[in-house]
N, C-alpha and C positions, 0 to 999 in steps of 0.2 A: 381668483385673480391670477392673470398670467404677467411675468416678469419679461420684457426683452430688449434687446439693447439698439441703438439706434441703429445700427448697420443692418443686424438684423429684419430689424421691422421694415428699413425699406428695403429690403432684397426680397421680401416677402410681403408688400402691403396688401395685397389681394387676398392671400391669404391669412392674414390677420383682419383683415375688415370682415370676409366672413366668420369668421372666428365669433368676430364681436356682434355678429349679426344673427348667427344661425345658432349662437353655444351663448347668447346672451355673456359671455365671457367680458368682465373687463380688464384693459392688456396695461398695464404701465411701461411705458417706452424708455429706459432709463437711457443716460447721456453721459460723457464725462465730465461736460461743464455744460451750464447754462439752465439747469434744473431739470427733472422727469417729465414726460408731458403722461396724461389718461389718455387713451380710447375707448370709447364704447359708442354702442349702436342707438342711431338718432329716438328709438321708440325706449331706451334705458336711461339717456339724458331726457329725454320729456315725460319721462315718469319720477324721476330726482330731483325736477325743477316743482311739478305739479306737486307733488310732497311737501317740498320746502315751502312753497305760498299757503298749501293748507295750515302746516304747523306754525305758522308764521302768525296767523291769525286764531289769538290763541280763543277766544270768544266761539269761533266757528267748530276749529277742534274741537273744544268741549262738548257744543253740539252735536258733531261727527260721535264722539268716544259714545255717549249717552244712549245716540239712537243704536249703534252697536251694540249695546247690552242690551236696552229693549227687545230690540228682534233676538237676540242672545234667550230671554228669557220669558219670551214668544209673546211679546205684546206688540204685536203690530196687525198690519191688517194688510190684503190684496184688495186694490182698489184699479178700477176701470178709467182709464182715461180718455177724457171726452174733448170734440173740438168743443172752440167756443165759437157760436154763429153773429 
């Protein structure tokens, strides 16, 4: 996590976008008033968001956790997917 201050960050937002883009980096923009904002890159927020709906549903998760020890402790199987006609 990079720290930087508003002036900063926009005298330099190009290179803090790739920053966030290319170093998976996320930048907190600190401010004197009005609160921090985050940045990160749109494929690190839509993997923060997809997380939070999986763990959200907590039924599913446990599902989720399960079949990962299964393959964990090699019972699963490679199966052929087929259309359906």
């Amino acid at each position: 996590m990079l720290a930087v201050n508003y002036t900063n960050a926009r005298q330099n937002l190009k290179e803090y976008c790739d920053i966030a883009n290319t170093d998976y980096e996320t930048i907190i923009i600190t401010r004197k008033e009005g609160g921090n904002v985050v940045m990160m890159s749109q494929d690190e927020y839509n993997n923060l968001m997809e997380n939070l709906f999986v763990r959200s549903n907590k039924e599913y998760y446990k599902e989720l956790l399960e079949s990962i020890e299964q393959i964990k402790k090699g019972k699963s199987k490679i199966r052929e997917l087929t259309e359906n006609e």
